[in-house]
C-alpha positions as a LaTeX table, in Angstrom:
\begin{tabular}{lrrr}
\hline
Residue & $x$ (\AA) & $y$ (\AA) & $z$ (\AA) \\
\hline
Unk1 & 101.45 & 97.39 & 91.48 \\
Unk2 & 101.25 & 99.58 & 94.65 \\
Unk3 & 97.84 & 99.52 & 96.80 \\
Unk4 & 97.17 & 103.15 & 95.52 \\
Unk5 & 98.13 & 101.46 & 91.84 \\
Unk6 & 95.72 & 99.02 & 92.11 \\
Unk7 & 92.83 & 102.11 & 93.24 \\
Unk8 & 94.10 & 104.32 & 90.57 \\
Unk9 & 93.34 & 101.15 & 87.93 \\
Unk10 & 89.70 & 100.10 & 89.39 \\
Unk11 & 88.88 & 104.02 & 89.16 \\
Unk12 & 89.86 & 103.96 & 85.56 \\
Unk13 & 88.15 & 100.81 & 85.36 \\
Unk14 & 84.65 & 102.42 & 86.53 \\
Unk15 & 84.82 & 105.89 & 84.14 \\
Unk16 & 82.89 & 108.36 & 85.46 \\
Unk17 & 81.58 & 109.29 & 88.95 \\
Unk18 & 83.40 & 106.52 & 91.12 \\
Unk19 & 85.62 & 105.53 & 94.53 \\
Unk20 & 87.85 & 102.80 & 94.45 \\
Unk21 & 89.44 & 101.38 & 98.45 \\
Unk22 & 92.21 & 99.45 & 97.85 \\
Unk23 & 93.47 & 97.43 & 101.11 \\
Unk24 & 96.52 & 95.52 & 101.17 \\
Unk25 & 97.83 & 92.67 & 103.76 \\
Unk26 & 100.70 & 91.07 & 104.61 \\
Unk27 & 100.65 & 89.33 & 107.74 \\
Unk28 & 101.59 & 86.42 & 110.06 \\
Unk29 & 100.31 & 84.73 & 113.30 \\
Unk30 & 102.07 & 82.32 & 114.93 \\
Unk31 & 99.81 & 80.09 & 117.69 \\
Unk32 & 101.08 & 78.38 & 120.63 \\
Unk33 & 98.46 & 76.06 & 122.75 \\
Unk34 & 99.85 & 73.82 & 125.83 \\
Unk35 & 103.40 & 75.65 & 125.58 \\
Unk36 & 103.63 & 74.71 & 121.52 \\
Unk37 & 104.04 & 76.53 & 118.58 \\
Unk38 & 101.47 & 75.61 & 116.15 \\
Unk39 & 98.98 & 76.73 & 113.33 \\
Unk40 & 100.70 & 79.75 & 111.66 \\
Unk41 & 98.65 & 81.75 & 109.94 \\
Unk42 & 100.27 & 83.56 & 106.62 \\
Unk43 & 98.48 & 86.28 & 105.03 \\
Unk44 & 99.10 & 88.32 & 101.97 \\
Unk45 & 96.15 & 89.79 & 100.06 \\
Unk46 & 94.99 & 93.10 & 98.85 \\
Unk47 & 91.14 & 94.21 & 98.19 \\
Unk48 & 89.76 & 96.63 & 96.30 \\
Unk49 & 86.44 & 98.22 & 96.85 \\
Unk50 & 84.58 & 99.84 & 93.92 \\
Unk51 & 81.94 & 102.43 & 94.42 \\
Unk52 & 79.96 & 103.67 & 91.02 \\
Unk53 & 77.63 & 106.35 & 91.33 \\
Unk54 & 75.02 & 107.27 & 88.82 \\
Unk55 & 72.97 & 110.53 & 89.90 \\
Unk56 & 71.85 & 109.48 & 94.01 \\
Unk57 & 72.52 & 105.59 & 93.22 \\
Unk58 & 75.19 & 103.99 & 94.55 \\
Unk59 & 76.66 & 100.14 & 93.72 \\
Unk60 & 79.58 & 98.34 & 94.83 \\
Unk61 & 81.91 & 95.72 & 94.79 \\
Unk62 & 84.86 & 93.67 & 95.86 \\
Unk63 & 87.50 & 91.75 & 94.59 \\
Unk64 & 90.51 & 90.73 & 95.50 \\
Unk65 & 91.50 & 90.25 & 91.10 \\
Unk66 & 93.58 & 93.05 & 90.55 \\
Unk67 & 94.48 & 92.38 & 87.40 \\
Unk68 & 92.77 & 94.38 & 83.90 \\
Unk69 & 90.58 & 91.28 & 83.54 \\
Unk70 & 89.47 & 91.63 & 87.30 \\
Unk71 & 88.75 & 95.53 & 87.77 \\
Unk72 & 86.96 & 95.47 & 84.33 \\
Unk73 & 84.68 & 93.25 & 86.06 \\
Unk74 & 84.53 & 94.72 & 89.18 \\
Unk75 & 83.43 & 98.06 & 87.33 \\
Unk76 & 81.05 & 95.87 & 85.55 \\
Unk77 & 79.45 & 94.85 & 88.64 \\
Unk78 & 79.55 & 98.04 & 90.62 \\
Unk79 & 77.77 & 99.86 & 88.26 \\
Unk80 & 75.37 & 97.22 & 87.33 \\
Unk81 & 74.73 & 97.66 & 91.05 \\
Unk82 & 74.26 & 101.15 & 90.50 \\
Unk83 & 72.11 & 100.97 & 88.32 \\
Unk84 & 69.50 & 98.74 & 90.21 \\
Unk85 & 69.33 & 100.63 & 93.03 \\
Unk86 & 66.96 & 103.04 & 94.50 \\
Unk87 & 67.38 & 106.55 & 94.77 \\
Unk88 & 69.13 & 107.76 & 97.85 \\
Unk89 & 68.04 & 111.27 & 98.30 \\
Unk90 & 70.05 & 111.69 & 101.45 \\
Unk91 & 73.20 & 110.28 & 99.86 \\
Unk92 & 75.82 & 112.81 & 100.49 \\
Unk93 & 78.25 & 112.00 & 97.44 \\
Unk94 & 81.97 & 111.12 & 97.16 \\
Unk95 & 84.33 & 112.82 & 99.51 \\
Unk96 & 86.58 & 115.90 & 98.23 \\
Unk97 & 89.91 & 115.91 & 97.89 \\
Unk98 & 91.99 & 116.70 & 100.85 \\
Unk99 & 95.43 & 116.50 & 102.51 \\
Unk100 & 95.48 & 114.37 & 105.54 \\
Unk101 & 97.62 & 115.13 & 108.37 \\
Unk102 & 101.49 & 113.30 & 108.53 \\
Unk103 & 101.22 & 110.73 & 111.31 \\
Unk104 & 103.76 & 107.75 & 112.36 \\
Unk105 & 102.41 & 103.86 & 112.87 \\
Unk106 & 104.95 & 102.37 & 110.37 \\
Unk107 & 107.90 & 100.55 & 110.97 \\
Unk108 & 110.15 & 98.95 & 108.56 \\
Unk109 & 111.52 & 96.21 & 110.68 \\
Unk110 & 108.29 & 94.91 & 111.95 \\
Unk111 & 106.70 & 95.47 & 108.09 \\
Unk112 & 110.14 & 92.36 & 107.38 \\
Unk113 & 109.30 & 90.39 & 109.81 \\
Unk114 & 108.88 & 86.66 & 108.64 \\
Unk115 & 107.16 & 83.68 & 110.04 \\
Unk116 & 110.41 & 82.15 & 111.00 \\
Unk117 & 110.58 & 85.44 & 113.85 \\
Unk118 & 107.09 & 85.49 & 114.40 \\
Unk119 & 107.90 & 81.82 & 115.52 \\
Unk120 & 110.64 & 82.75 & 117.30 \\
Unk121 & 109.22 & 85.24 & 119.39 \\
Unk122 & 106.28 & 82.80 & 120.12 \\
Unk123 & 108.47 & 80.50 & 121.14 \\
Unk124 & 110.19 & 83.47 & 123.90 \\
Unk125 & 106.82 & 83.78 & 125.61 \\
Unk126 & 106.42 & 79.66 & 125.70 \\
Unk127 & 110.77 & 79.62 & 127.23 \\
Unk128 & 109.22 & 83.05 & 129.76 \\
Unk129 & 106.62 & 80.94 & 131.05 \\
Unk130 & 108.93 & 78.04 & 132.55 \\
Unk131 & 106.65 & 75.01 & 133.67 \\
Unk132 & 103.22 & 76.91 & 133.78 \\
Unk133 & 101.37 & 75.60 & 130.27 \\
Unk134 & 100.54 & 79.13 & 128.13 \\
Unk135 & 98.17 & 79.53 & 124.94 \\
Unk136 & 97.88 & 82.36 & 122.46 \\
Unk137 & 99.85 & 84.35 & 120.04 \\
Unk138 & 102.46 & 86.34 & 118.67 \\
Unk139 & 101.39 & 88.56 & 115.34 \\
Unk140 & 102.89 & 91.36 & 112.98 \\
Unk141 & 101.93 & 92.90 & 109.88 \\
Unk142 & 101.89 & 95.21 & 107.08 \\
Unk143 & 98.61 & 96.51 & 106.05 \\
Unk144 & 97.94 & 99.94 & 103.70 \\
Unk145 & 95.07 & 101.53 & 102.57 \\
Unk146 & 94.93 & 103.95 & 100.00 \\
Unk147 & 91.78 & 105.71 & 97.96 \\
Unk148 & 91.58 & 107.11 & 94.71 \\
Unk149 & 87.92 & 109.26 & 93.54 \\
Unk150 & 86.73 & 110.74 & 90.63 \\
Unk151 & 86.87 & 114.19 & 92.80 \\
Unk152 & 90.53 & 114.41 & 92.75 \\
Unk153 & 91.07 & 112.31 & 96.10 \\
Unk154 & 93.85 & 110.28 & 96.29 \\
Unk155 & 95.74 & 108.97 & 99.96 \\
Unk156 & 97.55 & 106.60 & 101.28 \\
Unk157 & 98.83 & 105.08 & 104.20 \\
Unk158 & 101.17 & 102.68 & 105.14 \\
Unk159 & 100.29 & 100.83 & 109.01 \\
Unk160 & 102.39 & 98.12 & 110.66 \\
Unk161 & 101.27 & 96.40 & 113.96 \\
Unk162 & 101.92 & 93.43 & 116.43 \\
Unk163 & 100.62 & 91.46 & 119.39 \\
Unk164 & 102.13 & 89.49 & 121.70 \\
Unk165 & 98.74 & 87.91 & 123.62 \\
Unk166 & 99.81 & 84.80 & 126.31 \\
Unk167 & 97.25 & 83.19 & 128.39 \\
Unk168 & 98.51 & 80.94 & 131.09 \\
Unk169 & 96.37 & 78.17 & 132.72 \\
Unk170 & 96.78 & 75.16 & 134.57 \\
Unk171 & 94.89 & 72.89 & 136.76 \\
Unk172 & 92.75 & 75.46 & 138.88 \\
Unk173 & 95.03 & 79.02 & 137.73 \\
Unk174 & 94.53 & 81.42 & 134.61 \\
Unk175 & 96.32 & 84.69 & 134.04 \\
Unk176 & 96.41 & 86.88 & 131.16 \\
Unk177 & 98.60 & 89.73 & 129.53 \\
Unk178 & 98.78 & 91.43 & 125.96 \\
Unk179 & 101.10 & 93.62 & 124.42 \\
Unk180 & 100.17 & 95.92 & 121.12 \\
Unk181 & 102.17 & 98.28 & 119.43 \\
Unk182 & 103.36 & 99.58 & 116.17 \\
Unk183 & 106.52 & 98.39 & 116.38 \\
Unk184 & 107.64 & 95.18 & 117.20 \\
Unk185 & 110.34 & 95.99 & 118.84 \\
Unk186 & 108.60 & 97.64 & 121.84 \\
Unk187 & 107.26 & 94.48 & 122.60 \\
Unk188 & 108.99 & 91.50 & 124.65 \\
Unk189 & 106.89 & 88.58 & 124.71 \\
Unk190 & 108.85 & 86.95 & 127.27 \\
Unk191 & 107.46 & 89.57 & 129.53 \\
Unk192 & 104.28 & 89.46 & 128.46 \\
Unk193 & 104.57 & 85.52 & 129.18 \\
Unk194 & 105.99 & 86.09 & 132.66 \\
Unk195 & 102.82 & 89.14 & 133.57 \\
Unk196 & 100.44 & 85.93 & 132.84 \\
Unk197 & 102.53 & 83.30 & 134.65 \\
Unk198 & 102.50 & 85.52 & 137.53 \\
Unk199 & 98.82 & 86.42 & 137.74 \\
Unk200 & 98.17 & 82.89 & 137.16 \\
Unk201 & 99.84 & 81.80 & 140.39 \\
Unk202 & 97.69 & 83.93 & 142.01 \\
Unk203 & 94.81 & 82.60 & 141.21 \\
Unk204 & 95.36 & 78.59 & 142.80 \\
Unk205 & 92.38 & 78.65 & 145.55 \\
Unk206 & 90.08 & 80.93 & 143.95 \\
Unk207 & 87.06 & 81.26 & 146.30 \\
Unk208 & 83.17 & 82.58 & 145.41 \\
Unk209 & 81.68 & 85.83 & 146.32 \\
Unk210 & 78.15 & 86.83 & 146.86 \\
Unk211 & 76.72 & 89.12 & 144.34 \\
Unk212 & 76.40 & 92.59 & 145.31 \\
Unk213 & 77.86 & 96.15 & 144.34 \\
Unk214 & 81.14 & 96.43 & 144.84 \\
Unk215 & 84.13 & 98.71 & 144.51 \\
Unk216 & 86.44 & 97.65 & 142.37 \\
Unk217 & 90.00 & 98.35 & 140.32 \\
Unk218 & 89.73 & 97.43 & 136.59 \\
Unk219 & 92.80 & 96.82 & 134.63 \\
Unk220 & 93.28 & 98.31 & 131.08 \\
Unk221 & 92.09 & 95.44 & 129.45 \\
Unk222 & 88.84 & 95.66 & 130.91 \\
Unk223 & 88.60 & 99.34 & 130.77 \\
Unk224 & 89.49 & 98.86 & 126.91 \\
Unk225 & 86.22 & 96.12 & 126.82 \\
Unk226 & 83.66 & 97.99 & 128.05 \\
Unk227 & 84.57 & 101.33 & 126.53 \\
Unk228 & 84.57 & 99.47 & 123.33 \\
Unk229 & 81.23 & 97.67 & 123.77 \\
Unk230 & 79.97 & 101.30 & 124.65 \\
Unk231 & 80.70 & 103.05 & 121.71 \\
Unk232 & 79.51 & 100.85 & 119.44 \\
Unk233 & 75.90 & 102.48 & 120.06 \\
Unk234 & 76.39 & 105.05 & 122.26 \\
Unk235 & 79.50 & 106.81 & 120.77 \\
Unk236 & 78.81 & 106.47 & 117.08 \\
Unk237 & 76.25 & 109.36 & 115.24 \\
Unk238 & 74.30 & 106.21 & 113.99 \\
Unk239 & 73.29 & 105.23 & 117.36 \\
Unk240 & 72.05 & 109.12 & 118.31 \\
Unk241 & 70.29 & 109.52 & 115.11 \\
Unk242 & 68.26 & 106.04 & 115.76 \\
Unk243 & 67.96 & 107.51 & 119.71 \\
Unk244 & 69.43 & 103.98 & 121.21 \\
Unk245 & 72.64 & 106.18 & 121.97 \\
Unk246 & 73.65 & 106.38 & 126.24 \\
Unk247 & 73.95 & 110.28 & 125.12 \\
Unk248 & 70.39 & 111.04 & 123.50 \\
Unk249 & 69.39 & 114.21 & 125.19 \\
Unk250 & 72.42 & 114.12 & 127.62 \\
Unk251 & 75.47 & 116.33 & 125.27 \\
Unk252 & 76.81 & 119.12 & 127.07 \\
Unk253 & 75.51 & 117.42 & 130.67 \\
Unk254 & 77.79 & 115.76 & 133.30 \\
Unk255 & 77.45 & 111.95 & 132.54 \\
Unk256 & 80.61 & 110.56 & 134.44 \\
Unk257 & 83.27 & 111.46 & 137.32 \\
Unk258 & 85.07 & 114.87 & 136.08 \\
Unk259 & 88.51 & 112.66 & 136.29 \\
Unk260 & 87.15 & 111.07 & 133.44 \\
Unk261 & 88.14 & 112.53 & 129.62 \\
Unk262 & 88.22 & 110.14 & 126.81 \\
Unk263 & 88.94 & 111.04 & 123.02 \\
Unk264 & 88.98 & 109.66 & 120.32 \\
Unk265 & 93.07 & 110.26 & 118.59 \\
Unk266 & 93.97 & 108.35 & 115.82 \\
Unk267 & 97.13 & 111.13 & 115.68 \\
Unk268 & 98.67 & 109.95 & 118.98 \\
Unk269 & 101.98 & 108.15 & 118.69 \\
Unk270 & 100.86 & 106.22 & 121.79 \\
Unk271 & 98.24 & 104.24 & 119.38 \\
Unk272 & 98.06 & 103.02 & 116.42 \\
Unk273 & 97.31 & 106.74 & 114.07 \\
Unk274 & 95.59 & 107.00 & 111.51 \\
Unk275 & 95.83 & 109.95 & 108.73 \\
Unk276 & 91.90 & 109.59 & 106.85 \\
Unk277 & 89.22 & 107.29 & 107.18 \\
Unk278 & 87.97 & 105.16 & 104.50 \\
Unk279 & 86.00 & 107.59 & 102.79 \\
Unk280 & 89.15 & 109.59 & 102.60 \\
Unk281 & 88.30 & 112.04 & 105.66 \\
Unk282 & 91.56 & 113.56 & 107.42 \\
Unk283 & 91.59 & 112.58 & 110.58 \\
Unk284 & 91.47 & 114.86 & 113.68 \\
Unk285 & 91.37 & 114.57 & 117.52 \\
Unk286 & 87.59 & 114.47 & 118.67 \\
Unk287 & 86.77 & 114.67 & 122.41 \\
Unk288 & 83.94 & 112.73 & 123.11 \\
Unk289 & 83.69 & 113.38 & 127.51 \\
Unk290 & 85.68 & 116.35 & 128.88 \\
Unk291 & 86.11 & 116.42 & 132.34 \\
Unk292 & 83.02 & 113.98 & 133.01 \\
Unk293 & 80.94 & 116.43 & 130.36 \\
Unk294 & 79.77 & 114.44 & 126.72 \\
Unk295 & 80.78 & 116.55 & 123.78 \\
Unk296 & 79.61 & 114.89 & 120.80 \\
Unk297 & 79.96 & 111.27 & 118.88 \\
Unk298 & 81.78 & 110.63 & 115.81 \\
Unk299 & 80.28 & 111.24 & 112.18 \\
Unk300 & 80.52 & 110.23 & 108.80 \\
Unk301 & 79.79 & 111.47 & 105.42 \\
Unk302 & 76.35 & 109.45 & 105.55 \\
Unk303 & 75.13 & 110.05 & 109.09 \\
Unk304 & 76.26 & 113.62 & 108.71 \\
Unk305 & 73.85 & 113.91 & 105.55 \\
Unk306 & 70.88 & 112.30 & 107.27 \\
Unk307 & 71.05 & 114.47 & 110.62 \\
Unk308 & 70.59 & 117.55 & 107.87 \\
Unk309 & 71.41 & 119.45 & 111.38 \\
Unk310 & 74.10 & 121.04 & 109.95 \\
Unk311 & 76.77 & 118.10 & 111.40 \\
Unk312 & 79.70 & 117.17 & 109.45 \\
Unk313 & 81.93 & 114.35 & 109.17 \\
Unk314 & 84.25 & 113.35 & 111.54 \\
Unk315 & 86.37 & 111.50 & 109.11 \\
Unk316 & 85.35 & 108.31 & 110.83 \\
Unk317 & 83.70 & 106.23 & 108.54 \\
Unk318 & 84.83 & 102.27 & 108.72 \\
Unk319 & 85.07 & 99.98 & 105.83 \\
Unk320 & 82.33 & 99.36 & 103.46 \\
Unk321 & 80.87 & 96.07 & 104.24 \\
Unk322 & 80.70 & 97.57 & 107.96 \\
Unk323 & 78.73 & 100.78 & 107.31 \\
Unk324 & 75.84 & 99.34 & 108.46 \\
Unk325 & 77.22 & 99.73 & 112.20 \\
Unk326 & 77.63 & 103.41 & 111.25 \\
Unk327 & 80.77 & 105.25 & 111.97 \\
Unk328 & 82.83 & 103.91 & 114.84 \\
Unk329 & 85.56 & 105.44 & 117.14 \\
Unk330 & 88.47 & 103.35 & 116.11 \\
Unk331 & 91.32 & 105.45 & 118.35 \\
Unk332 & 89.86 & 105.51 & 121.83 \\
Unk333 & 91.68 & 107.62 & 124.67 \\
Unk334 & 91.44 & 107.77 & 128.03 \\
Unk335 & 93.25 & 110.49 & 129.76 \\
Unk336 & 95.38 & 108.86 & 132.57 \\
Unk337 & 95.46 & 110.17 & 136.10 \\
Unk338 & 97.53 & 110.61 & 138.67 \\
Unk339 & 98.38 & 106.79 & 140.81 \\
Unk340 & 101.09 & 105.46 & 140.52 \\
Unk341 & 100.45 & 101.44 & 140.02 \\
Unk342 & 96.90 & 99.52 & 140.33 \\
Unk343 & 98.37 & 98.60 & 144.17 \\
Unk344 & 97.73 & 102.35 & 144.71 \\
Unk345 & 94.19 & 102.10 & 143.17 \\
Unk346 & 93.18 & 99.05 & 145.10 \\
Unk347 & 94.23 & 101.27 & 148.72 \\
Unk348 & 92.22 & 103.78 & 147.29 \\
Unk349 & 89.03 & 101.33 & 147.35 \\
Unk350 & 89.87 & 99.48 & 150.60 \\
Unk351 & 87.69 & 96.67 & 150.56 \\
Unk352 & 85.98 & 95.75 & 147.31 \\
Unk353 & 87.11 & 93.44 & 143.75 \\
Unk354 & 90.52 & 93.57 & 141.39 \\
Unk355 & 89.56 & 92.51 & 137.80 \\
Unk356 & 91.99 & 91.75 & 135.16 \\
Unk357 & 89.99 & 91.36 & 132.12 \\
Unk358 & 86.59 & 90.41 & 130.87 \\
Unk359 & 85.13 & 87.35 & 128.36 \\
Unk360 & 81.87 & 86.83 & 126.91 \\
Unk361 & 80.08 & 90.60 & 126.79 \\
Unk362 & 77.24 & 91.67 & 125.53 \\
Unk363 & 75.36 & 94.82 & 125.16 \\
Unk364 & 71.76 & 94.80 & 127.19 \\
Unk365 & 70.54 & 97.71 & 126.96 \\
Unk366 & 72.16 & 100.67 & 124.89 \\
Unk367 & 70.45 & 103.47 & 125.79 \\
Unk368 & 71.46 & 102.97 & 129.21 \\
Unk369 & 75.27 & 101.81 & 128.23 \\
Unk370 & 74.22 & 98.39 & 130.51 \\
Unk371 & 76.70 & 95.89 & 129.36 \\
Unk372 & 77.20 & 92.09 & 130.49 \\
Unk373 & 79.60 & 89.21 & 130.79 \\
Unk374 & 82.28 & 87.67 & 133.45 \\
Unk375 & 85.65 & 88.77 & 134.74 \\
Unk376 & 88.22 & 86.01 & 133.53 \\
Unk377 & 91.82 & 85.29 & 133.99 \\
Unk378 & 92.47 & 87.05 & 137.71 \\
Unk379 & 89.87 & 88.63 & 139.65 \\
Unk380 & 90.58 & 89.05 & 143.29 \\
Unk381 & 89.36 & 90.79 & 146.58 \\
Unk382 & 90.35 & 93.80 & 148.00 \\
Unk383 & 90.56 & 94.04 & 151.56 \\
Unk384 & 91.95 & 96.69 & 153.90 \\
Unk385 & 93.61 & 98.23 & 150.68 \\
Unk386 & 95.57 & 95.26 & 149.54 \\
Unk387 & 95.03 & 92.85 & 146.45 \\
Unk388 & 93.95 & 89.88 & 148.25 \\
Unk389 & 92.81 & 86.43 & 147.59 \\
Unk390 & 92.04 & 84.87 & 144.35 \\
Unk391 & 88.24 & 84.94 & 143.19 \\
Unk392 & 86.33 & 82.64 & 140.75 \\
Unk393 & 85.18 & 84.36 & 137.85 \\
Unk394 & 82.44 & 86.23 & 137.86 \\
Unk395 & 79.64 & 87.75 & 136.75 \\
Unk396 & 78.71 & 90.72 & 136.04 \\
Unk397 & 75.89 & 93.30 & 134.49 \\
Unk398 & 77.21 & 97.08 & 134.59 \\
Unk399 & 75.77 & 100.35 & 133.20 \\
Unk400 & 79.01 & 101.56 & 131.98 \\
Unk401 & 78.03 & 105.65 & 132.77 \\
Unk402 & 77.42 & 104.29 & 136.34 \\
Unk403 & 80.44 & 102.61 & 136.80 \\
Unk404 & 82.20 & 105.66 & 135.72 \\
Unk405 & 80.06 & 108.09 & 137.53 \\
Unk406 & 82.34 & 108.00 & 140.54 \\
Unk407 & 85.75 & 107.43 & 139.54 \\
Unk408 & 88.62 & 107.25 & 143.00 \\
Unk409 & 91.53 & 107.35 & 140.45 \\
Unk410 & 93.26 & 106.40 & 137.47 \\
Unk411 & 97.29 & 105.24 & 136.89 \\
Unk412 & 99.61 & 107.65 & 135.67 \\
Unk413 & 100.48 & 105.29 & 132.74 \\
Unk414 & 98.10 & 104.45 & 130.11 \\
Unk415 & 98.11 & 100.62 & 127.86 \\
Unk416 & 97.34 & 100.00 & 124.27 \\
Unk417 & 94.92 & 96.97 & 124.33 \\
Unk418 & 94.04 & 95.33 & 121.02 \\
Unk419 & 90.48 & 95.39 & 119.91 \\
Unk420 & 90.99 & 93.94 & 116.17 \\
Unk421 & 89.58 & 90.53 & 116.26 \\
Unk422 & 92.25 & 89.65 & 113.16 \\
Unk423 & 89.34 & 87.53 & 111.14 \\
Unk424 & 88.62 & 90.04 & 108.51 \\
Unk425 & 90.99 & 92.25 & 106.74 \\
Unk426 & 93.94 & 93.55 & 108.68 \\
Unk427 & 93.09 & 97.05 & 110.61 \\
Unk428 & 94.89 & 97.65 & 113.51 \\
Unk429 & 93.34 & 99.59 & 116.13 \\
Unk430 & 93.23 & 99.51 & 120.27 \\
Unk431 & 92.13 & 101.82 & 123.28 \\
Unk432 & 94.82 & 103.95 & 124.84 \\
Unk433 & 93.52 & 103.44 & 128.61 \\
Unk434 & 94.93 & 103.60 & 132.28 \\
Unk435 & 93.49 & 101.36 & 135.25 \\
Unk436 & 90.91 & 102.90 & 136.98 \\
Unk437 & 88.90 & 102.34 & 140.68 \\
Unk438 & 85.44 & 102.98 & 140.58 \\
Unk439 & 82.79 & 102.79 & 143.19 \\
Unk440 & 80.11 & 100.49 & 141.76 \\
Unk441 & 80.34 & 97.40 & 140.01 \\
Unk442 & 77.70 & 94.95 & 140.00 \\
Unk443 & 78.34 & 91.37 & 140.29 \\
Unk444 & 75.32 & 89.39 & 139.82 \\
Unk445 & 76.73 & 85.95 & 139.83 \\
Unk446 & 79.81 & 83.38 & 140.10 \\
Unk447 & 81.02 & 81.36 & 137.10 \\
Unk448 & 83.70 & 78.94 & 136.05 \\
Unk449 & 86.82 & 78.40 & 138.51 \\
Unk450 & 90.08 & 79.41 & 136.90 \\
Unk451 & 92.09 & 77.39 & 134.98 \\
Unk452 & 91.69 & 74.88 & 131.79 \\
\hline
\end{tabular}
């Protein structure tokens, strides 16, 4: 059976008022550690997700049994769910039906690919890296979702993605590069293995620095970290509505440089689109910051119900066992600017810090956006305009607002960075971000020297 089979059968399972999410998988990972292939991960599974509702009670469950044995249980124990639970008088009910927009993010050649070429292409970044030792991964899948309700709704969407991810470290030197797109085919992991090699030459000698505020470049990757971190309360309606959002009381207000935009646009070729969320919302473009100005945060059907401010959903509700983060902006976008390379950002700053990416992060304080952790894999000074010598890693605590507040400039060109974590059930999904120089960063610490 198809994925949209297999929610057609769990809603006829379930009779009556009901939403069935059925999530399908197929999916390698091929590992490399010390310059060798190892520990392939093979993946092929598909969940369903079984909502019964009985009057403003709601129960649900999972299984990945998809034959009529399995979804007759499944509706057994959703609506015995159902029918233990309270009363939600704010519970907004099951989605319409509606046509979501036609978007790309499926490929047929990646959707073939094999662990015998996921291998292979491991095994060009480990041949790209020459003598320097490299760790990480090359991955590729096929994932769909599709949704079938009791109100008529029925979708379906077909998503490929890959990774190519290559740390390379040695005695005293660590660099790091990714690659992420819906088709394999635009990535070459040999390149990806020769971006780390290179930054990880660059890093032999790395010398401390005294804490302070400093300017600094940021490279996609950690643009991509901290806008993620970010949203996760201060983006989302879930965070607003429990007031530990950065943009309680501060919508329609300047909260960052005006060279700043960022959207969330799951319909951008760019990223990895989306067509409906997983309550079966059609997607849509959403500005979140226009021009430095916070629009809004993203909604679903259940934080749209409780605001009972008139707000409707966004279509961005997440799976069901993550609801409890509230919706999430899974397509972040960052309007690029106008420099041509990050050598260009770092003569904008003129003296200050080049940071590659970021480990270890943590949110400190969400209503202020303050976020913490340490720069890892090639962080460098910045003097007289030029990308200087080699730093240990460091770190940091930043209020992510502030950091943006006063931007010098962003690259013309804009990177899709990763931000599934590939543990749970296969949803690909990234920030769209260019570099950026800012004027603050705070570095409140030193750390680890590079290297292994």
């Amino acid at each position: 059976m198809s994925t949209l089979d297999v929610a057609r059968a769990a809603l006829g399972a379930a009779g009556g008022e009901a939403e069935a999410v059925a999530h399908s998988e197929r999916s390698g990972l091929a590992r490399f550690a010390g310059s060798e292939v190892h520990q392939p991960t093979l993946i092929e599974n598909l969940v369903v997700t079984l909502r019964v509702v009985r009057g403003k009670r709601a129960g649900v469950a999972t299984s990945n049994r998809v034959d009529g044995d399995g979804l007759a249980e499944l509706a057994r124990r959703a609506t015995a769910a159902a029918e233990s639970a309270p009363p939600d008088e704010t519970f907004p009910g099951l989605a319409p039906a509606a046509d979501p927009p036609r978007v790309d993010g499926y490929d047929d050649e990646t959707a073939t690919l094999g662990p015998a070429e996921q291998a292979r292409r491991a095994a060009t970044a480990i041949d790209a890296a020459g003598e320097m030792p490299v760790y990480g991964f090359f991955t590729s899948a096929a994932s769909e979702l599709a949704i079938a309700s009791s109100t008529g709704l029925t979708v379906e969407q077909r998503m490929t993605d890959a990774t190519a991810l290559v740390v390379a470290a040695g005695d005293g030197c660590s660099g790091y590069a990714e690659h992420t797109a819906w088709r394999a085919a635009d990535i070459d992991p040999a390149a990806v293995a020769r971006e780390a090699t290179e930054k990880a030459a660059r890093t032999k000698g790395a010398q401390e620095l005294e804490p302070g505020v400093y300017r600094s470049v940021l490279e996609p990757y950690a643009v991509a970290d901290l806008l993620d971190y970010f949203s996760h309360d201060s983006l989302g309606a879930l965070g607003l509505l429990e007031e530990r959002s950065y943009l309680n009381g501060r919508i329609d207000t300047r909260i960052v440089d005006e060279k700043i935009t960022i959207a969330d646009d799951p319909l951008d070729p760019h990223g990895l689109p989306k067509a409906f969320d997983f309550e079966g919302t059609p997607k849509q473009r959403l500005l979140l910051v226009d021009e430095g100005v916070a629009c809004g945060v993203v909604w679903d059907r259940t934080t749209a119900a409780r605001a009972s401010n008139g707000a409707t959903t966004t279509g961005h509700a997440g799976p069901v066992d993550a609801r409890d983060w509230g919706p999430v902006p899974y397509s972040l976008s960052v309007a690029p600017g106008e420099a041509g390379s990050v050598e260009e950002l770092a003569e904008l700053v003129g003296d200050g810090i080049y940071i590659t990416r970021l480990h270890y992060l943590g949110v400190v304080d969400p209503r202020e956006g303050v976020v913490t952790g340490m720069t890892r894999d090639g962080t460098f000074r910045i003097r007289a305009g030029k990308i200087a010598e080699p730093l240990v890693n460091l770190r940091f605590t930043v209020a992510v607002p502030e950091l943006l507040r006063e931007v010098y400039g962003l690259t013309k060109r804009a990177a899709l960075v990763n931000s599934q974590n590939f543990y749970g059930e296969r949803y690909p999904y990234g920030v769209l971000t260019p570099a950026l120089a800012a004027a603050r960063f705070t570095i409140t610490g030193v750390g680890s020297r590079p290297g292994i």
